[in-house]
DOMARRO-898930 format. One line per 10 residues: number of its first residue (from 1); their letters; for each residue z negated, x, y negated of C-alpha. Coordinates in nm, 4 decimals. Each point is the difference from the previous one (the first is absolute). Example, Ala and Ser with C-alpha at 12.3 -4.5 7.8 and 13.67 -1.06 7.14 Angstrom:
2
1	as	-0.7800,1.2300,0.4500 | 0.0660,0.1370,-0.3440 .
//
This chain:
165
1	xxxxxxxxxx	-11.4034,8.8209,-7.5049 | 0.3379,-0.0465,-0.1536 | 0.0755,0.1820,-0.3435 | 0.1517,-0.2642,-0.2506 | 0.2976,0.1363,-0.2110 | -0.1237,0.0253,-0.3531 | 0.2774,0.1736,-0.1707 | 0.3898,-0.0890,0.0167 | 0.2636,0.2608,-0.1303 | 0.3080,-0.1304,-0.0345 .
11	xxxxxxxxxx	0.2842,0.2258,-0.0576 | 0.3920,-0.0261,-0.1079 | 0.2599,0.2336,0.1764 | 0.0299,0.3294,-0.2111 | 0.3682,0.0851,-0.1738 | 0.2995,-0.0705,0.3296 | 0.3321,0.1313,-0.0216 | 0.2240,-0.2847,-0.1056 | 0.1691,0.0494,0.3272 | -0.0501,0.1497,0.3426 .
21	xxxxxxxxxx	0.2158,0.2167,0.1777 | 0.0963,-0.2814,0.2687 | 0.0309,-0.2410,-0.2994 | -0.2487,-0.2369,0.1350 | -0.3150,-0.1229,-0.1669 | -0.2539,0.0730,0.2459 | 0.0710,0.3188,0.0360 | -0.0351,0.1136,-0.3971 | -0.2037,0.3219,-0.0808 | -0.2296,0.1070,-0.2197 .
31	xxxxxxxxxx	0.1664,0.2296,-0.3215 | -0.1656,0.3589,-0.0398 | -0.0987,-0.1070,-0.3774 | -0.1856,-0.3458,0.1656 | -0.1616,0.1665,0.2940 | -0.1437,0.2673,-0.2996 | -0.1112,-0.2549,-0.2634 | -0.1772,-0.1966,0.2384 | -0.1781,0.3632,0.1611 | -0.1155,0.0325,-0.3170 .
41	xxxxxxxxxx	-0.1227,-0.3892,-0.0587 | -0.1979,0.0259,0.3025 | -0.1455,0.3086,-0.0677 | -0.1383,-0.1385,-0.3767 | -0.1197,-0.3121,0.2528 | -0.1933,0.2033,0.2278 | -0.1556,0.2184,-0.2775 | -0.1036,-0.3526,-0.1530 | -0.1592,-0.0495,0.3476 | 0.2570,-0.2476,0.2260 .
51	xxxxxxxxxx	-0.0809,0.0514,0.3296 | 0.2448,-0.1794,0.2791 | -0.1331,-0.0992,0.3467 | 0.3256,-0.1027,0.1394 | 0.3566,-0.0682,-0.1295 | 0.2258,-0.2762,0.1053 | 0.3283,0.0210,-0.0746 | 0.3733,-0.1910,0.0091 | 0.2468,0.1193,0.2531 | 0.2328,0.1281,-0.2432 .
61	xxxxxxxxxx	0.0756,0.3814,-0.0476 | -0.0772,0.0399,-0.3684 | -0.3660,-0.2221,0.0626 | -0.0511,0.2052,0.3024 | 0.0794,0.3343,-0.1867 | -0.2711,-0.1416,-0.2817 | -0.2515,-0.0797,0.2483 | 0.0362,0.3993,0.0964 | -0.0519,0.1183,-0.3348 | -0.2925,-0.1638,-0.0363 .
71	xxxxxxxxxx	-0.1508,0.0359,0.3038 | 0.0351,0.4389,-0.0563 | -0.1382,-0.0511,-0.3034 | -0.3295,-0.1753,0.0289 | -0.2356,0.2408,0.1743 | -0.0898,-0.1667,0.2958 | 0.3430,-0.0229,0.1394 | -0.0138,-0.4132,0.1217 | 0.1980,-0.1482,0.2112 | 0.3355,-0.1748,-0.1126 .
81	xxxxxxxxxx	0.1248,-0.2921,0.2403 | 0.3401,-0.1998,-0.0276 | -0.0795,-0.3333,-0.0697 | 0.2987,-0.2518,0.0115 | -0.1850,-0.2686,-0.2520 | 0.1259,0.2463,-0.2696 | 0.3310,-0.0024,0.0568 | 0.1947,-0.1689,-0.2854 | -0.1391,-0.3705,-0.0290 | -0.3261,0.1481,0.0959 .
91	xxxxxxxxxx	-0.2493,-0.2320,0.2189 | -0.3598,-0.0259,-0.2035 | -0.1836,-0.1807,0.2601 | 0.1239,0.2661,0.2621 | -0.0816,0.2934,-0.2009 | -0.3575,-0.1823,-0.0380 | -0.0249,-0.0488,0.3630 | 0.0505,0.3818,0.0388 | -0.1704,0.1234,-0.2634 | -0.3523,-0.1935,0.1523 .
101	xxxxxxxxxx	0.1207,0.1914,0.3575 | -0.0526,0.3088,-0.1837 | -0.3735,0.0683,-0.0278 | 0.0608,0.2072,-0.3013 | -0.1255,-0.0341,-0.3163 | 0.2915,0.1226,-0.2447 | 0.3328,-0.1287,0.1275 | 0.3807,0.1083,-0.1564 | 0.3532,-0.2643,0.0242 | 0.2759,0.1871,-0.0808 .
111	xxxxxxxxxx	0.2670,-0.2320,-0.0893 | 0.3257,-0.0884,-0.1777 | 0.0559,-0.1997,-0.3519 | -0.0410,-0.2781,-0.0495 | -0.2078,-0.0606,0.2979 | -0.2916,0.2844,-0.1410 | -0.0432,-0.2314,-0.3216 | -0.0151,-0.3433,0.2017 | -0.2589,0.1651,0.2664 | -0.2205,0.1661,-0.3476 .
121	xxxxxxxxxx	0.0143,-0.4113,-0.0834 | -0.0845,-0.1215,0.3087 | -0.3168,0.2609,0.1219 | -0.1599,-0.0866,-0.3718 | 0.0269,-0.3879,0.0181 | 0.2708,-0.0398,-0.1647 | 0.3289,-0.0484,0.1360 | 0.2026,-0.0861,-0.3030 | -0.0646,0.2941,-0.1966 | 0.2423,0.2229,-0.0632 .
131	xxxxxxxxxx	-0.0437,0.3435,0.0605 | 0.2695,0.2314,-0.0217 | -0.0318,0.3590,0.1743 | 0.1888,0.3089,-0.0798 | 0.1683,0.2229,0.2398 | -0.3416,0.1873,0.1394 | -0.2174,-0.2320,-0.1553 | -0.3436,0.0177,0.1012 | -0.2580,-0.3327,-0.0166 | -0.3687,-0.0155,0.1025 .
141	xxxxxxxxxx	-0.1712,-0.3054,0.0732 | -0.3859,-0.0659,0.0869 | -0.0543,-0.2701,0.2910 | -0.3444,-0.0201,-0.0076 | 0.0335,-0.3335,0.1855 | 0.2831,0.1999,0.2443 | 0.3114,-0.0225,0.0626 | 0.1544,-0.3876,-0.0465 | -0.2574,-0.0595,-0.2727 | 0.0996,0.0348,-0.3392 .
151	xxxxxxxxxx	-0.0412,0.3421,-0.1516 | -0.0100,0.1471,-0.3040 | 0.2680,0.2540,-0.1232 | -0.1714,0.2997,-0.1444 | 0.2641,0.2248,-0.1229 | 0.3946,0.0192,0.0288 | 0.1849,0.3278,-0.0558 | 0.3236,0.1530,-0.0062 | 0.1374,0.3644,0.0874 | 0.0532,-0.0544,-0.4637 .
161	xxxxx	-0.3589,0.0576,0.0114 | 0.0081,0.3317,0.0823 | 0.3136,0.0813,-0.2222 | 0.3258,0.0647,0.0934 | 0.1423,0.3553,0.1653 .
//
């Protein structure tokens, strides 16, 4: 029997350098300050109990370097997989698609602005909402219907919420 998705974390690059050392987009890094302040979000997150089944994320370096982060942090290590549908001008109805392939029952997107916020619109029903997502921004949603079905956002937080090092 296949295991419906009933939690969606969608998540907002952490802190990139401004520009990378080939001076292409793509190819931008995660800063030492981002890649700590969003450590140290996750860890307050797993504490508070988020657990992660698998993480998608965007092609790009600094989304890929996110995806890492919070993959060694959550204590059951999951798998990450490159998912073009979160590339800039993400693809909902694709991430949906591959999100129901999954068989897992807590899912992460790791994404780029403004693309996070339209995706947080879309998965709760509303796709004219604005939601706007900090650098290492961290939303949860509850699909108790599954993924494609509206959801309900249950918290949004930012690496502010733990304070600033």
């Amino acid at each position: 029997m296949s295991m419906i998705t009933t939690r969606l974390y969608v998540v907002r690059h952490a802190t990139a350098e401004d520009l990378s050392a080939d001076g292409g987009d793509h190819s931008r890094r995660l800063t030492r300050k981002g890649r700590k302040r969003f450590a140290r979000l996750v860890r307050r997150l797993v504490r508070g109990g988020m657990e992660i089944d698998v993480i998608a994320t965007s092609p790009l370096v600094r989304t890929m370097e996110t995806a890492e982060i919070l993959a060694a942090e959550l204590p059951r290590r999951p798998r990450i997989e490159v998912v073009e549908p979160l590339a800039p001008g993400s693809d909902w109805h694709k991430l949906v698609e591959w999100t129901i392939r999954q068989d897992a029952a807590s899912v992460a997107w790791v994404g780029h602005a403004p693309c996070v916020g339209r995706l947080i619109a879309r998965s709760i029903g509303d796709g004219s909402a604005g939601v706007r997502m900090q650098k290492g921004a961290v939303a949860a949603i509850a699909l108790d219907d599954g993924p494609g079905q509206p959801g309900e956002l249950e918290w949004l937080v930012t690496p502010d919420f733990i304070g600033r090092r």
